[in-house]
N, C-alpha and C positions, 0 to 999 in steps of 0.2 A: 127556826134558828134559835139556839139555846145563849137567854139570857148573857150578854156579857162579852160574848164572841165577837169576832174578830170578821170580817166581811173580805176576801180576795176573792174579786171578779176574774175568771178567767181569758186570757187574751185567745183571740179567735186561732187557730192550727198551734195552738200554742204543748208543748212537750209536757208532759202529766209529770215528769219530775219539777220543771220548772216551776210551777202550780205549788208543787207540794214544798219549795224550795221559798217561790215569795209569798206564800203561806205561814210557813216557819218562822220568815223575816219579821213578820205583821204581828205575831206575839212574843216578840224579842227573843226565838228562841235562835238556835245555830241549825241549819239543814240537815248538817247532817245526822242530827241525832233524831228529828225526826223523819228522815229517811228510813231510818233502823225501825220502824215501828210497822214498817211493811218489809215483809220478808221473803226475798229472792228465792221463786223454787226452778231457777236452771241455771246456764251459765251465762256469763257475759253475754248480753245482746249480741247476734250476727249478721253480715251479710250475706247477699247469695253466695260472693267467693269466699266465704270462711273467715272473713276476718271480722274483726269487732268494730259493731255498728256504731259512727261519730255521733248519734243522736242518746242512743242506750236507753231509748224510752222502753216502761217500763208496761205492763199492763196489769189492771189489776181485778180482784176478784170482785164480787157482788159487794162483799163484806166491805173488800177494800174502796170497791166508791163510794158507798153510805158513810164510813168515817172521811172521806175527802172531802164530798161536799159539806157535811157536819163541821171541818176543821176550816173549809172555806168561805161558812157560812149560807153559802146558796143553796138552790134546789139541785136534784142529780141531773134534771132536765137541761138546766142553763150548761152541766160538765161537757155533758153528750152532745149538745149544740157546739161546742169548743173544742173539746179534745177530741184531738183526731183516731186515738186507741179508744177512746173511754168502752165504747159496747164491744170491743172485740174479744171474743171469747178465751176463759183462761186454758181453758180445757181441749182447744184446736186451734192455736198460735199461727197454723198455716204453716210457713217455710222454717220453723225456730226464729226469726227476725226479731221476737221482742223475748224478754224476760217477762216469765209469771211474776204474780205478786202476790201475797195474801196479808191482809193485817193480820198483826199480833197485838191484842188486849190488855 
């Protein structure tokens, strides 16, 4: 953990925006600007019937959970125990159901 940082424990089945969301909160910044620091590569989350998933969880790339657990202060181990996406691959989504993710630096 880098000097200084900020420590959000993650809540157990808890949504990887939520995380990144009362993460943001914990160094007074606003969500949604650090939501823009991970960059959407499909559309809208779906469901099976086509329409836009209530949850919009997001998933994210290698890169992108090394800076989350960094911004969350924990280990990537503690993420993976928590979020319910965290290991699912960015590169076979399965059914389209979540949004890729990758940080941008």
């Amino acid at each position: 953990m880098t000097a200084g940082a900020s420590r959000t424990v993650p809540l157990a089945g808890e949504l990887t925006s939520s995380l990144i969301s009362r993460a943001a909160d914990s160094y007074g910044l606003p969500p949604a600007g650090v939501l823009r620091l991970w960059t959407c590569r499909n559309s809208p989350a779906s469901n099976d019937s086509g329409g836009v998933r209530a949850d919009a969880e997001i998933v994210l790339n290698e890169a992108g959970r090394a800076v989350l657990a960094e911004l969350c202060g924990v280990q990537p181990a503690v993420l993976a125990r928590a979020l319910p996406v965290y290991t699912t691959s960015t590169t076979n989504p399965g059914t389209g159901a979540f949004q890729r993710a990758s940080v941008t630096v």
